[in-house]
N, C-alpha and C positions, 0 to 999 in steps of 0.2 A: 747258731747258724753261721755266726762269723771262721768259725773253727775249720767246720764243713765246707768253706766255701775257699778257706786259702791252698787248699792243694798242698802241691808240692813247691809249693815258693820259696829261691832259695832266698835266704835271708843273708842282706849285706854285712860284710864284717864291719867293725866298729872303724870309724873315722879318725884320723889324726887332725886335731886342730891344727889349720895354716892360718894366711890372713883372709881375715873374713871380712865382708862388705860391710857397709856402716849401712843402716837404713838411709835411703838415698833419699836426698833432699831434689825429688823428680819434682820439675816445674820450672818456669818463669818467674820470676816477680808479673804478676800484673793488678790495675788495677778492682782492689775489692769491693763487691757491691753489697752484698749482707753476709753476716757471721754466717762461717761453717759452722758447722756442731763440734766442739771438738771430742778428740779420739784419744784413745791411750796410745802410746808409741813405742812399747816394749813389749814381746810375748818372748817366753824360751823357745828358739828353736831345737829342734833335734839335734844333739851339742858334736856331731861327727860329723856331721857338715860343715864346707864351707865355699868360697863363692870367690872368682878373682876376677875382674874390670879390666877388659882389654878393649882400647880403642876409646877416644875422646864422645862423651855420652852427647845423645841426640845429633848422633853421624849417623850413618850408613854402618861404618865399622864398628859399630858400639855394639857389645857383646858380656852376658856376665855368664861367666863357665862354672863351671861346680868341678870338686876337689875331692880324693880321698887320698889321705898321705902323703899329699904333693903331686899328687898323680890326676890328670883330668879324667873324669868319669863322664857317664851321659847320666842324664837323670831324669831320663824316661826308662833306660832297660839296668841301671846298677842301684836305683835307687827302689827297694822293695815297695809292693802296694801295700802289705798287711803292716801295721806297726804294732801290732798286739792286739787285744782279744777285744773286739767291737772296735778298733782304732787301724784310722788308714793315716799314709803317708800323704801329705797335701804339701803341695809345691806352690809358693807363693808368685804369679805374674806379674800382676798389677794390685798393689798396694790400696786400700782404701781410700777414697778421698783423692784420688788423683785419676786421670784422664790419657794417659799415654798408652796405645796400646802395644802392649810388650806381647812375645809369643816364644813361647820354647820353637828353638829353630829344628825343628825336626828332619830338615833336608841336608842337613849338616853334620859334618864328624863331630862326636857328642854332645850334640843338642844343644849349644849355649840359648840364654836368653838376649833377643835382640828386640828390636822396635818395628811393627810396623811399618812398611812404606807405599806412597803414590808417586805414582810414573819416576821411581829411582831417587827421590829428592828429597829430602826431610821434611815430613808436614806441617805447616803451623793453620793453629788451628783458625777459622774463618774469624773476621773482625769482630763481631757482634760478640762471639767468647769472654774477650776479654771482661764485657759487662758481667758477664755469668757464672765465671768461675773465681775461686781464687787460689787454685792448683791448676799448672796443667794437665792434662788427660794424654795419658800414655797406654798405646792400644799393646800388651806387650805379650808376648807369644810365643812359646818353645818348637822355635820350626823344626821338625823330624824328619827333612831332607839333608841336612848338617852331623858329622857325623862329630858323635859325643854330646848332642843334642844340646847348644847352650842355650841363654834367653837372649834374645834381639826384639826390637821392636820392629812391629808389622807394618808391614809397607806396601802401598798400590799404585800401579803405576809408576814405580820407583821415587816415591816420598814417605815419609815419614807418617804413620798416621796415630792421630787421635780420638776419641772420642769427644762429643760435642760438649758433652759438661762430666763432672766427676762421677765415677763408681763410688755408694756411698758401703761398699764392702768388698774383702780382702778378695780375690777371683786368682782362679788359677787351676792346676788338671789333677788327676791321679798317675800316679807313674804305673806303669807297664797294665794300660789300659788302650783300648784304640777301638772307635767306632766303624766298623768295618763297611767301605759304602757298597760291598756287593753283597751285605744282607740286608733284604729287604723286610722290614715289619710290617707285618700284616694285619696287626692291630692297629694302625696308623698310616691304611691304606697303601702299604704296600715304599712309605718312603727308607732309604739305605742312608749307613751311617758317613760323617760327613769328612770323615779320615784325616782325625786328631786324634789324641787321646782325651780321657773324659773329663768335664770343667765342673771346678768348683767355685762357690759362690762361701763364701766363711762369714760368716753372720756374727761373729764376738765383738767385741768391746776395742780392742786392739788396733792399729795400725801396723798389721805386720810386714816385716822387710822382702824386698824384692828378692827376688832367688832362695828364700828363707823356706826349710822342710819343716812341717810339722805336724803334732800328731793331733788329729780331728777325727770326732766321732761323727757317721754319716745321719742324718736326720728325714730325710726327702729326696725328692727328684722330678722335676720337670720336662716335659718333653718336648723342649722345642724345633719347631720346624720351620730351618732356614734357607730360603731359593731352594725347596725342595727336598731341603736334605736335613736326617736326624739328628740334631744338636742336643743331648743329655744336660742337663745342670743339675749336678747334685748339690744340694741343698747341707750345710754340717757347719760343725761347732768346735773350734780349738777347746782341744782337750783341757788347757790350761786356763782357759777365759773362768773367770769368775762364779758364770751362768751355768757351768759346763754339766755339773752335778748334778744343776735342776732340769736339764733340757736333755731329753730320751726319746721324744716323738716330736710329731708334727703338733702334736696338743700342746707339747711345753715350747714350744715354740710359738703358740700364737699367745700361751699364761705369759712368761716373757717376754716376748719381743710383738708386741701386739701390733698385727696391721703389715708387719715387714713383707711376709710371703705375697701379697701381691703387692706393695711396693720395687719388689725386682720388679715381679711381671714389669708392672710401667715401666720402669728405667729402661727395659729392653723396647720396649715399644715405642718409647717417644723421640730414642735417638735417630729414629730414621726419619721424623720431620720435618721437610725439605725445609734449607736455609730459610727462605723468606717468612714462612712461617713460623720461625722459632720467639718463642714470646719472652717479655722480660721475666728476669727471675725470679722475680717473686710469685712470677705463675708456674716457669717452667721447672723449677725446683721443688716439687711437693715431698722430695724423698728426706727432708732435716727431719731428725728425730722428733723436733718442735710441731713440725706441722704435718707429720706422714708415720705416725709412731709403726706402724703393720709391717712387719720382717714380709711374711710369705707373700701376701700383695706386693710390696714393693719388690723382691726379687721376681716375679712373674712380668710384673710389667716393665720393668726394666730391659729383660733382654729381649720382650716383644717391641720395644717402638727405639730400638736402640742403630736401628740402621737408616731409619728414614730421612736424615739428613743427608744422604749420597744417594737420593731420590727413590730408593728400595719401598716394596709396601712393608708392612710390619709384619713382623714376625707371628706366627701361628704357632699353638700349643697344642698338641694331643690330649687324651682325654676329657673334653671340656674342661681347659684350662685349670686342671686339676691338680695341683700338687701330692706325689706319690705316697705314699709312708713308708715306714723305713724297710718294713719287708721288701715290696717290690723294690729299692731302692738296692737292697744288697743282691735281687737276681740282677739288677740292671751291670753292676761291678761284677758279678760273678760272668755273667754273658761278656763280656767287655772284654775282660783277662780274658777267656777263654780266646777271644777273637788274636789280642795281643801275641798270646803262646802260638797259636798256630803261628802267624806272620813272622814272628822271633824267632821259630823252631825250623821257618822252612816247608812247613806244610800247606804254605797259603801262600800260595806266589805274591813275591812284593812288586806288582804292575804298577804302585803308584812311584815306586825307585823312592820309599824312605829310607834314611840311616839308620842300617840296623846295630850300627856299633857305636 
């Protein structure tokens, strides 16, 4: 099906090694209140990539670009979606175990990755944090109004933003994807897509690096619904993780990683918990391996209650709260690209003014 479904995608030429990002030491020192789980903190990236740091990190200006031969590329439209036969291209945002929310700058000449921000000012995150993490939370995002599309962290209101306690897994998009918000789905009452490209949730063993490609097999997909609008989470597995070989469906996903799938759910869900309600950690953290072992649960409720700390209701899911399998998961990509080509090609007026270079 994967064959059938990549079209005519041209496929990037091979990458020259420059200097590459070190996996980034994202966070504060702050005080720890119980052990993290720990994580592995090496995977191969896709070895033709690489990633350059412009701008002093947790500014405004703080920016990681992506590279091919010296030359900056976007890595939304030069970075292919197929990477071979059942394997997509996954761009890493925000790193496991950390809290910052980064975002491919999609409004931007080549899409770097930046941070996040409220009302212009770099966020820190609210006191009580400190009791509950012991990473900071980087909300981080490929804005696609930036032309060359880098990663910046997200930002409201012009600050910095974070999430309220750590993602306890890799997250980040599909390249030359984009949820089109002037198609509306009809199987989900009619809501349109929320014009990003499509987010991935990476469920492996690893701590992979910011800005870091690589190749993951797709496993699921959820369909959440945020302020009205269709937010995808594809659900997948670095190809290189340990687990990779055992894990093909959503069955070997809950044989391995037992409990995780609606463990997202929560984590999406409990971060919109208005401050005063945020409980101590040992309540508010059920997603440690130790005490929340469920992959599919925990990424279900994760990005349902993941906003209500900015006084938002939770997030809602299509389907009864269903995580998809892998079939619907490749029409869900295959629809996506299509949406992306049009808008790329010129056939689909770019009224939202993204970077299409």
């Amino acid at each position: 099906m994967a064959a059938a479904l990549r079209g005519a995608v041209v496929r990037a030429a091979p990458f020259q090694q420059v200097r590459k990002l070190a996996c980034p030491a994202v966070g504060r020192s702050v005080r720890p209140a119980v052990a993290v789980r720990s994580v592995a903190t090496k995977a191969p990236e896709v070895a033709h990539y690489s990633n350059e740091e412009i701008g002093p990190k947790e500014t405004l200006e703080y920016r990681i670009a992506f590279k091919q031969n010296d030359k900056v590329i976007s890595c939304w439209h030069e970075i292919p979606l197929w990477a071979g036969e059942d394997e997509l291209h996954f761009i890493c945002e925000i790193p496991k175990e950390t809290s910052a929310k980064m975002e491919v700058a999609t409004d931007e000449p080549s899409l770097p990755i930046k941070q996040d921000t409220k009302k212009g000012k770099p966020c820190s995150r609210n006191q009580c944090h400190d009791t509950l993490t012991n990473d900071s939370i980087y909300c981080i995002d490929a804005p696609q109004d930036e032309p060359s599309t880098p990663i910046k962290q997200d930002t409201k209101k012009g600050k910095l933003r974070f999430y309220p306690y750590n993602i306890n897994w890799n997250y980040g998009l599909l390249p030359q994807t984009w949820e089109d918000p002037s198609h509306k789905n009809e199987d989900l009452g009619g809501v349109a897509g929320d014009n990003d490209p499509v987010d991935v949730v990476e469920i492996g063993s690893a701590q992979l690096k910011m800005g870091g490609v690589y190749r993951v097999k797709p496993l699921g997909v959820y369909a959440m619904i945020d302020d009205g609008e269709l937010d995808w989470k594809v659900i997948a597995i670095n190809s290189a993780d340990p687990k990779a070989a055992a894990v093909n469906s959503l069955e070997d996903v809950e044989r391995e990683f037992p409990g995780q799938l609606t463990a997202i759910l929560e984590w999406f869900r409990n971060c919109k918990i208005p401050e005063p309600m945020i409980l101590p950690r040992a309540n508010l953290d059920p997603f440690n391996i130790t005490e929340f072992p469920g992959q599919l649960t925990a990424i279900l409720e994760w990005f349902r209650d993941y906003k209500i700390p900015d006084g938002k209701p939770a997030n809602a899911f299509g389907y009864d709260n269903k995580c998809m399998d892998k079939a619907f998961t490749l029409k869900v990509i295959e629809e996506t690209h299509t949406f992306y080509n049009k808008l790329k090609s010129g056939r689909r007026a770019n009224s939202e003014e993204l970077s299409l270079i």
